[in-house]
C-alpha positions in Angstrom: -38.7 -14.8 -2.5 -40.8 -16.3 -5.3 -42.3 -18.7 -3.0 -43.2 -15.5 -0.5 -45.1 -13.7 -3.8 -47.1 -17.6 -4.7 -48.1 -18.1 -0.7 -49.1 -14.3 -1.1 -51.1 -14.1 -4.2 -52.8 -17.9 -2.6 -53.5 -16.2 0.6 -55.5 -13.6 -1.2 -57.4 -15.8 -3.7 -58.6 -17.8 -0.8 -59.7 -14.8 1.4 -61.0 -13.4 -1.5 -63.2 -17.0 -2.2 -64.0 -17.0 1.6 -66.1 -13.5 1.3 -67.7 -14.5 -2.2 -69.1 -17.6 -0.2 -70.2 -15.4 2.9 -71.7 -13.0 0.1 -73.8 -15.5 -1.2 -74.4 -17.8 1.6 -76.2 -14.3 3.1 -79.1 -15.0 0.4 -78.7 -11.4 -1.1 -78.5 -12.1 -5.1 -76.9 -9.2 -5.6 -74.3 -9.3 -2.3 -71.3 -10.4 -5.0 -72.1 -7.6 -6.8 -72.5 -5.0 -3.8 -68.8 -6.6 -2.7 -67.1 -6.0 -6.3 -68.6 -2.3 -6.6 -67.4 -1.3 -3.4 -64.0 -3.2 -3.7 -63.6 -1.0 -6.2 -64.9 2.2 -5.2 -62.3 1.3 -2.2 -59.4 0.8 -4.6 -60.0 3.6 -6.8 -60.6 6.2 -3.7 -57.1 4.7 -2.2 -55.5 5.7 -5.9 -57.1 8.9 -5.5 -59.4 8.5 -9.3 -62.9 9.2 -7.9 -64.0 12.5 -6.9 -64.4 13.9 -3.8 -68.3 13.9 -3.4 -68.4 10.1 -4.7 -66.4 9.1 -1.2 -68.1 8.5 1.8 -67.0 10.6 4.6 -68.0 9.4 8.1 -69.3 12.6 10.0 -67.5 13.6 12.8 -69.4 13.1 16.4 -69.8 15.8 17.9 -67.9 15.8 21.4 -70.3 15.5 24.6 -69.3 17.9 27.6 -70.7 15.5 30.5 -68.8 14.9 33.8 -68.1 11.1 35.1 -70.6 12.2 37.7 -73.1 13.1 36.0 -72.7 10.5 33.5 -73.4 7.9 36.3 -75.9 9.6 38.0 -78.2 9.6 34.6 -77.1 6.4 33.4 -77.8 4.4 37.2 -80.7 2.1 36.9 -83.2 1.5 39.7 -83.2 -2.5 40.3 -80.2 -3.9 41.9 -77.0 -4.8 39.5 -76.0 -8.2 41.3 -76.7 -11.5 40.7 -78.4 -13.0 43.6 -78.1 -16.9 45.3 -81.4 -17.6 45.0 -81.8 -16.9 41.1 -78.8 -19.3 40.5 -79.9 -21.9 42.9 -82.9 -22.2 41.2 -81.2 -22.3 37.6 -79.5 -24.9 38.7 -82.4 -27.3 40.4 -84.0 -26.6 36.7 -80.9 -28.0 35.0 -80.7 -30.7 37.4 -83.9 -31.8 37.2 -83.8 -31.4 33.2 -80.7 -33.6 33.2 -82.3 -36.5 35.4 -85.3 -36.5 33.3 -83.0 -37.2 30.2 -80.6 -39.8 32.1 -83.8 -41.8 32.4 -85.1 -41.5 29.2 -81.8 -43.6 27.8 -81.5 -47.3 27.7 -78.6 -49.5 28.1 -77.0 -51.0 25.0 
């Protein structure tokens, strides 16, 4: 059981090392900081300690009365959806070509 809690507590100290690096490899100065505040805002709205009016509430989207029909008919482009044989053929003679160019650019050793 003990070694269940020490491989725990590890985990967590490395995940928590893992997003102090991200936070400060973004190139933010104050990212650490930003990350501490809100990991504790976070905590102390889970143990119920900050106010009402000091948690974020994510608004509610309001529901869209739209029919599958009509959804498609607004959202249908005008140009044609499929991939055609010529673009990829050409892709490919482009790549081809490319790669040659580059086989013949290396010497032998």
């Amino acid at each position: 059981m003990a070694t269940y809690l020490v491989l725990s507590l590890v985990a967590l100290v490395v995940a928590f090392g893992v997003l102090v690096v991200a936070g400060s490899a973004s190139g933010d100065p104050g990212a650490i900081r930003d990350f501490i505040r809100d990991l504790r805002n976070g905590v102390a709205a889970r143990r119920g300690r900050l106010p009402a009016d000091d948690v974020e509430q994510e608004a509610e989207p309001e529901p869209v009365d739209l029919s599958l029909a009509a959804l498609l008919r607004e959202s249908a482009g005008e140009d044609d959806g499929y991939l055609h044989v010529e673009d990829i053929t050409e892709t490919l003679a482009r790549a081809r070509d490319r790669a040659v160019k580059g086989l013949h650019g290396l010497s032998r050793r």
